[in-house]
N, C-alpha and C positions, 0 to 999 in steps of 0.2 A: 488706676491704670496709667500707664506710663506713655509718654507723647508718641514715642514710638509706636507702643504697641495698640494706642488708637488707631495711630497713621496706617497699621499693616490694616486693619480691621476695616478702616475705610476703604485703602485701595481694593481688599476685598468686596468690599460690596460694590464698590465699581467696577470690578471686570466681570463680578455676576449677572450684571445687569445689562453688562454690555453682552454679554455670550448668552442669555436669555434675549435679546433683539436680537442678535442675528441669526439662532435659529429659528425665528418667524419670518426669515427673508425669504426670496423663492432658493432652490436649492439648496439651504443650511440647514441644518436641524432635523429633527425629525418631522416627516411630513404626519400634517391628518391625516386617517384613515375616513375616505369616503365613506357616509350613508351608505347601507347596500338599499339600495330598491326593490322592493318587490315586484314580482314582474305580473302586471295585471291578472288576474284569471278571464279564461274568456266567458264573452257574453252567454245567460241563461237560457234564451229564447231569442228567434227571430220573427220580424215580422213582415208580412206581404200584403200589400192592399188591391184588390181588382177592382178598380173605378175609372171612370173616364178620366186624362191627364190631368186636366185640373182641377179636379176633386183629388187624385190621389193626392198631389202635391201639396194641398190644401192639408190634407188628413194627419200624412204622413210628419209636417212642419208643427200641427198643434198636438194630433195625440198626445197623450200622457204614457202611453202603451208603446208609441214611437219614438219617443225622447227616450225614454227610459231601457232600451234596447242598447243603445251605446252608451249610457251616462256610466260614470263610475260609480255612482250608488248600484247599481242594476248588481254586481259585483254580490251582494247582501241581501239580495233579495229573496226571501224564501217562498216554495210553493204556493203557500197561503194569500203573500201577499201579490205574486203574481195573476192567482185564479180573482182575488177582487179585481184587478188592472182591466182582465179578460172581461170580468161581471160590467164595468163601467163602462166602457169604450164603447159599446153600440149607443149606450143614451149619449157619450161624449160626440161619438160622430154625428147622430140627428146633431143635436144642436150645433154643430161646426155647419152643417149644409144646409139647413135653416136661416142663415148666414149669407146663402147664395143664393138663398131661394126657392130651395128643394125642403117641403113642408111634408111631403107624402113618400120619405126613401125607406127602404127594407136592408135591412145594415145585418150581418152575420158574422159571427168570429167564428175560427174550430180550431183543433189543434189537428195537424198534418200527422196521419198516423207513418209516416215513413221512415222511423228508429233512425233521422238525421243528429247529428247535435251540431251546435244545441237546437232543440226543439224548435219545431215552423211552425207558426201562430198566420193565419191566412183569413183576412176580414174580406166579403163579399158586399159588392155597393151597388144597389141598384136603384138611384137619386130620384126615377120618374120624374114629372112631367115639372119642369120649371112655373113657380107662380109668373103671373104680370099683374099691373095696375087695372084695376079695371074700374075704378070710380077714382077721382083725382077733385081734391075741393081744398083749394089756397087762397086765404083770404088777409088783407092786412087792416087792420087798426091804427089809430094813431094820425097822427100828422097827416100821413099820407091821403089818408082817407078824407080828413078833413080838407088838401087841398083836390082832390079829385069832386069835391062835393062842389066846390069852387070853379068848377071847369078849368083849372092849369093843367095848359096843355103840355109839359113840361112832366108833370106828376100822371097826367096819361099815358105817355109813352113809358116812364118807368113802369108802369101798374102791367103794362100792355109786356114789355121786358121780362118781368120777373116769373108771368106764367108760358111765354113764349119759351127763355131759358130754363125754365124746369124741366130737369134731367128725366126725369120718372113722368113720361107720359102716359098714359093710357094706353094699352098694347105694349109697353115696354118691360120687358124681365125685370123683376124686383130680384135687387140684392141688397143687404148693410149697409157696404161699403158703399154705394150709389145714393142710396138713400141718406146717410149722414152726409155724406160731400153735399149735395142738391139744397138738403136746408143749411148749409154753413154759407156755399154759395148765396143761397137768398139773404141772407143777413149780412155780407161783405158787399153786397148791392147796395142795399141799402145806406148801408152804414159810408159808403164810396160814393155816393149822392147825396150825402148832408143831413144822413139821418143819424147821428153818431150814436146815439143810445138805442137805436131798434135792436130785439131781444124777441124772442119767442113765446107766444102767451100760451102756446098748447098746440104741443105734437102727436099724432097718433098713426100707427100704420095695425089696421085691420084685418087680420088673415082670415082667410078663408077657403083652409084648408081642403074641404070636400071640393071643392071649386077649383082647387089651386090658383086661388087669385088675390089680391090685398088691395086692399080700399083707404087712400091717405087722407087724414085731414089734418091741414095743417093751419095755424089761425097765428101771424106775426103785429108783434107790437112795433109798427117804427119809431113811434117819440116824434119826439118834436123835430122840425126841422133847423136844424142850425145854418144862423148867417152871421159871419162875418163882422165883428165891431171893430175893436179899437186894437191897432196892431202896436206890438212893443219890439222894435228891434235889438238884438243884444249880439255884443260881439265885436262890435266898432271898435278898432284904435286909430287905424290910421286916416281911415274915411269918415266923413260926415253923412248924419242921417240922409240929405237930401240926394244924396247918393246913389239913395235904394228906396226911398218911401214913396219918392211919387210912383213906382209899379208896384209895392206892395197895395198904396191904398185903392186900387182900381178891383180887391176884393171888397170893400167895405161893404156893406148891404146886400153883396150877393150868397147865394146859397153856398154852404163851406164843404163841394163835389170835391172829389180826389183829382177829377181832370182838370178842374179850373184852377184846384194849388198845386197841378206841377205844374201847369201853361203860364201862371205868373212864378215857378219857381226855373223854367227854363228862360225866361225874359229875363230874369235875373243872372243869371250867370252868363245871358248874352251881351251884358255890361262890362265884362270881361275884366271885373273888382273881386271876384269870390271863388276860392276855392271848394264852397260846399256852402248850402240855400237849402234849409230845413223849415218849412213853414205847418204849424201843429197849432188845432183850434182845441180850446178848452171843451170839453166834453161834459166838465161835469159845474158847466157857467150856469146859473141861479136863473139869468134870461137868456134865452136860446136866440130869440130874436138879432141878439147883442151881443155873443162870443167873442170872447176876447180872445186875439192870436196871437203866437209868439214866433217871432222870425229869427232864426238863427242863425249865423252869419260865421264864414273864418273865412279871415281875409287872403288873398294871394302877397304875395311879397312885391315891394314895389318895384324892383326891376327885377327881370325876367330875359334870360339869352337861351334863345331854343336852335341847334344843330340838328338837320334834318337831311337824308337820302333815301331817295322813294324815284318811283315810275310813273306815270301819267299814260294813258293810251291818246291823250293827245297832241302830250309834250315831248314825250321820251321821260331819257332818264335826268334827274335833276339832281342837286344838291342846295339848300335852302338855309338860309341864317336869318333867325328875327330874334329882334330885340322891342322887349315892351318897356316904357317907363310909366308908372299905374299916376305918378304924382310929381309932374315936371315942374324941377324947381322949387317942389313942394306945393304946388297950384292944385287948384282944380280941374285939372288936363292931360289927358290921358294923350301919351306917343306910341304909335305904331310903325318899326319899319320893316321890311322884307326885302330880302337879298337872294335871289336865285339862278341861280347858275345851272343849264340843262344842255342837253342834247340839240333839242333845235328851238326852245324858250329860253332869254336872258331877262331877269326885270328888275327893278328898284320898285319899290311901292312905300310912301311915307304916308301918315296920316296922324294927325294932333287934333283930338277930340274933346269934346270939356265933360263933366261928368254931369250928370243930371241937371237941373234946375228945374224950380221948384214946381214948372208947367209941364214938367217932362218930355222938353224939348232938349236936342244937345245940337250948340255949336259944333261946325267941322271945317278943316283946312288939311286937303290931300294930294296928293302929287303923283305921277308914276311915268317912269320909263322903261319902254320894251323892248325888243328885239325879238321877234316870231318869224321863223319859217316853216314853210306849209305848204305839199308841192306846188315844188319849182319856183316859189315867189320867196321874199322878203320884205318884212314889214318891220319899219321900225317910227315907234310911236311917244306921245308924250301928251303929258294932261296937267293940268294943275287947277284945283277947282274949291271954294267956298260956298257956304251953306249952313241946312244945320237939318235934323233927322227926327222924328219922335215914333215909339213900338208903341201902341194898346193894345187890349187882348185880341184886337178885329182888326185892327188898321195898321200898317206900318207906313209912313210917309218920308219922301227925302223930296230937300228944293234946294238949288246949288245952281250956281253960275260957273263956265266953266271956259277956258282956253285950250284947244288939242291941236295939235298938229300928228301928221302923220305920213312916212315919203313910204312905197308901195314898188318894189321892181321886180319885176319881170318881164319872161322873152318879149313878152310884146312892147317893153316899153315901162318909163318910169313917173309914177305920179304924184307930186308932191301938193300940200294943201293944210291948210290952215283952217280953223271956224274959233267963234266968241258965240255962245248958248246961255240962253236960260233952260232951267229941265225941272220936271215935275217926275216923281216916281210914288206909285199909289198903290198897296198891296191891301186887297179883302180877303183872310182866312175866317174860312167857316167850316172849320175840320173839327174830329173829333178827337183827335191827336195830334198837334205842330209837329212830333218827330217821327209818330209812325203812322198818318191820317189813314183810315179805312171807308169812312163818309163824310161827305162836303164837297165843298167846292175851294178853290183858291183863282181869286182873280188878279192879275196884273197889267194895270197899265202903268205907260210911258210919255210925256210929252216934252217937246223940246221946241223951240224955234231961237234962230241966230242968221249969223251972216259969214260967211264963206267965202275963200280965195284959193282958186287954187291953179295950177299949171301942168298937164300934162304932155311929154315927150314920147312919141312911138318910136320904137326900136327904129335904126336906120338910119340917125341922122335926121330925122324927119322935124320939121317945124315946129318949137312947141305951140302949146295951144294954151292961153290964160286967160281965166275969166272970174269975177267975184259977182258975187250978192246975196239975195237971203237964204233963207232953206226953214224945211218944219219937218221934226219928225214924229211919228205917231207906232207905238209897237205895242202889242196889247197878248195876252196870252193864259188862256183858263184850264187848268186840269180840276178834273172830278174823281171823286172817288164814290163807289157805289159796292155795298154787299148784295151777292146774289145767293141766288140759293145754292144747293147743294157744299156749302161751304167754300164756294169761290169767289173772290176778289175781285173787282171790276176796277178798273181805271182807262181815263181816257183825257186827252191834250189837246187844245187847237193853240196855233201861235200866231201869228200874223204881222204884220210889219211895215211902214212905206216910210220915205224919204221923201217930199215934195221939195223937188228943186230943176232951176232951168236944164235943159239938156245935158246943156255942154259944161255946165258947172260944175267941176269936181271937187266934190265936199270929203273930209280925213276919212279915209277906209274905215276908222273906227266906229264911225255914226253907220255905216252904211252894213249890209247884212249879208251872212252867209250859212251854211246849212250844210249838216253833218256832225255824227259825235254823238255820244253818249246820250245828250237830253236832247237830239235835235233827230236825225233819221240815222237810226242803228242798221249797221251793214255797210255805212261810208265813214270814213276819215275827216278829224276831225275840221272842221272847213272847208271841206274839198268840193263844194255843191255850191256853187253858182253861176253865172253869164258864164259864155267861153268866147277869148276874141284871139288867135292865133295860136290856137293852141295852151294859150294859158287860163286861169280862172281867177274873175275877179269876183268882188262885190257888187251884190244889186242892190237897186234900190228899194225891192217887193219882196216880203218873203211870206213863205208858208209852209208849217208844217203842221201833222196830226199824227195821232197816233192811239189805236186801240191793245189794252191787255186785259191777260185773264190768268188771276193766282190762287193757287190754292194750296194747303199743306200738306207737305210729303208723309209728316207723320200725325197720326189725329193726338198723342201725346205731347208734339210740340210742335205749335200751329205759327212760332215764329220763321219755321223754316219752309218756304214755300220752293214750287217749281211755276216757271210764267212760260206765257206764249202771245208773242205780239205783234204785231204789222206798223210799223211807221210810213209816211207819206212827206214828201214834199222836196222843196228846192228853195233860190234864190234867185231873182231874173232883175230887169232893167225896166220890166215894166208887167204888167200881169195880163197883156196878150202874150206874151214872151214865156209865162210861167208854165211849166215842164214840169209836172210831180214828177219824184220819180219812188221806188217801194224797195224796204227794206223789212225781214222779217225773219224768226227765228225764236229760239227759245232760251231761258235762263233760267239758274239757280239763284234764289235772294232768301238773304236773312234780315229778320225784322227786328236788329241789334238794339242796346238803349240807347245806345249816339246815331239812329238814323239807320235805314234801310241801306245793306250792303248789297249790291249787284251784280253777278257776272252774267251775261248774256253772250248769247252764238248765234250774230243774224247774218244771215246772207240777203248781199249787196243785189235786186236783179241786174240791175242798170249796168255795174261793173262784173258780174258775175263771177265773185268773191265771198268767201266767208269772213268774218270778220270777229275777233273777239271785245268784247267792251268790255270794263271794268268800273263802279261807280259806288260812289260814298254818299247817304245824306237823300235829302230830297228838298226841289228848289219852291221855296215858298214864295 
């Protein structure tokens, strides 16, 4: 073959190949010819169920006779296998409602002689009398049993717990679905109290058909109780152990509950070093006594700049910039600042904190400047104070010395003042949950004593008036939480408060107290509750407030959404012949979110006879 007449034979297979692609392009070439589809044939038979709503629904979702009415199989189904579908359904329906509970129903099919097509298939359900429990016998083994034999009073109240929470009482309709939830519930009890291998040694549910009643016995194994050994952190780069371990090791020897490792896994992230705190005990540890944990750890980035625009109902509107540095200088010292810029709050807040040591105390050095107005007055403040802090699972403590000044104007006059303090601050949580407590107590007190100067001018030109010396303040304040019955929530608040100092001494507005707001009497503004001298309101030196509620869940499928109703009491005066409760009360919506109980409440003010909306995040430990 000659060069040429390769060369034609090539360009021919190149333009073949090219005119074969682009008739596969859209619009070139011949198109394919769609599949035809066939167009279903309609359904053989219908069906109809007379039962009460939730049985039909029940019926109509499992039958094999009701699925099979619309399926595309149904399409090929012929007589024969249709009249078996017919034959099975009544034994298929007993046992669907057997299910619910209904041991004794009379179940009918027919076929509708009414020449429809296709053909009406009509099942009759007459479920009769629902079983109930009528003998209930729940017993546990194991661990448990062995510390109950011991008198732990601890292992009492769970034992007391797990038959009080069984779902299936006596008189209570048996169904499945109830009955499997009730024992899975009992074993995530357990298993959430440090019993990590309880298992069930033998379940039985007893019918008793002629009776229509069903007799449980149910017989669980807890195992052994697992506590707490030797914890292994993992995850560290840029932190050191000593970081995180003196809160981790305050599990050591105790029982390995679900509440007690998230209450040291939220301690931990109140360190403000970790973006996620996974703390998981071995289950399947040789000594149970002795479990070894593994703490797992991802670190946050060492600096951090957060832009923030939000509302306050007691600030207004604000705009916020914080900057964290996790490791100044590469130390072991954590920076905090805050830059806020608002409506009627301006502040600076700095704080340089050190990270753990090995007593699980921390150094602090913090600062802050304010700008607050709050009717009709203006406050601007300043502080700068050392110290050092330490959280256990009961105790949180703060002790700091500090310098504040603070000038106070209004119509009546302007008050400037100075103090140097020592302070004690002492928090006892005894809840059953730091972020959503339900039962306990949380107590707080406060103490301080220092020395004061200060000078006040009354509006008019008037004389000032200066005077220094000591002062002591004491401010103390206990909320409870209590379950009651009917599935209602109890909580209740005392506050209280005094300044000891000479008369005429005026000590910085910021030591001194006032009342109103979200966690103080709902239905007033925030601050707006205390002495009144021309018309303006200041700070006293007494204060008092209380407050009773009562919550319970809007829906019994999610008991984190509650509706409340509550009464607050109190004020602020100059001395507590002088104090004037006054009463705020009304009702709210709250959710029991994972970051802390969200609140909106509608109280009305009497005293200003005002409605008032609040809005509130968290809850104050």
């Amino acid at each position: 073959m000659s060069f040429r007449a390769a060369l034609h034979l090539a360009l021919w297979f190149f333009l073949a190949a090219i005119a074969a692609g682009c008739a596969s392009l859209p619009g070139l070439g011949t198109e394919a010819t769609p599949a035809r589809e066939t167009p279903p044939r309609p359904a053989q038979f219908r069906l109809e169920v007379d039962a009460p709503a939730e049985l039909r629904d029940l019926l109509l979702q499992h039958l094999d006779l009701a699925r099979l009415q619309k399926a595309a199989a149904a399409d090929a189904l012929t007589r024969t296998e249709i009249d078996r579908l017919i034959g099975a359904a009544s034994a298929q329906a007993k046992s669907l409602l057997e299910t619910e509970g209904y041991f004794n129903p009379e179940v009918a099919i027919r076929r509708a002689d009414d020449g429809a097509q296709p053909p009406l298939l009509r099942m009759t359900v007459q479920p009769g009398p629902r079983a109930t429990i009528e003998r209930l016998t729940l017993e546990v083994q194991g661990g448990l049993n062995d510390e109950l034999a011991r008198g732990d009073r601890q292992a009492e109240e769970l034992s007391r717990a797990l038959q009080d929470e069984w779902a299936l009482q006596p008189g209570q309709p048996f169904t499945q679905s109830a009955w499997d939830s009730a024992k899975n519930r009992v074993i995530a009890t357990l298993r959430s109290n440090g019993y990590l291998v309880a298992q069930w040694s033998g379940t039985a549910a007893q019918v008793l058909a002629d009776k229509n009643s069903v007799r449980l016995f149910l017989v669980a194994d807890s195992g052994a109780l697992f506590r707490v050994g030797e914890i292994q952190a993992a995850g560290l780069q840029r932190f050191d152990e000593t970081s995180v371990l003196p809160v981790a090791r305050e599990l050591l020897g105790k029982p390995a509950t679900e509440q007690l490792i998230r209450d040291v896994q939220d301690r931990i992230f109140g360190l403000g070093l970790f973006e996620s705190v996974i703390i998981s005990v071995d289950a399947t540890a040789a000594d149970p006594e002795r479990a070894p944990a593994l703490l797992a750890l991802r670190e946050l980035s060492r600096q951090q700049a957060t832009v923030g625009v939000g509302y306050a109902d007691n600030t207004g509107f604000q705009v916020t910039l914080e900057y964290t540095d996790r490791q100044v200088f590469g130390s072991r010292w954590m920076a905090y600042n805050k830059l806020q810029v608002g409506q009627y709050q301006n502040l600076w807040k700095g704080d340089l904190v050190s990270h753990l040591q090995e007593n699980g105390w921390r150094a602090l050095f913090g600062g802050q400047l304010e700008r607050l107005e709050s009717d009709d007055e203006l406050r601007q403040s300043w502080y700068l104070r050392a110290g050092r802090s330490r959280d256990t699972l009961r105790i949180w403590q703060l002790a700091y010395a500090e310098v504040t000044a603070a000038r106070l104007d209004t119509s009546a006059g302007v008050n400037d003042s100075d103090a140097l303090s020592g302070n004690y601050h002492w928090i006892w949580r005894n809840v059953d949950d730091l972020r959503t407590p339900t039962r306990g107590s949380v107590w707080t007190l406060q103490g301080a004593v220092g020395y004061a100067r200060g000078r006040s001018t009354p509006s008019g030109g008037s004389q000032s008036i200066e005077d220094d010396g000591p002062f002591a303040r004491a401010y103390g304040r206990v909320q409870a939480y209590s379950l009651l019955p009917q599935s209602f929530y109890g909580s209740a608040r005392l506050e209280l408060g005094q300044v000891f100092v000479q008369e005429a001494l005026a000590v910085p507005d910021t030591l001194l107290f006032r009342a109103g707001g979200d966690e103080s009497v709902r239905g007033y503004a925030y601050r707006s509750l205390g002495p009144e001298l021309g018309g303006a309101t200041f700070s006293g030196k007494s204060l008092f407030t209380a407050s009773l509620q009562v919550a319970r869940p809007i829906f019994a499928d999610r008991p984190e959404f509650l509706w409340a109703a509550f009464v607050d009491a109190g004020n602020a005066a100059d001395s507590w012949s002088e104090m004037r409760p006054v009463l705020g009360y009304g009702v709210g919506l709250h959710w029991r979110s994972p970051v802390g109980p969200l609140r909106v409440d509608l109280a009305y003010g009497q005293d200003v006879r005002k409605f008032r909306l609040h809005f509130s995040v968290g809850v104050i430990l």
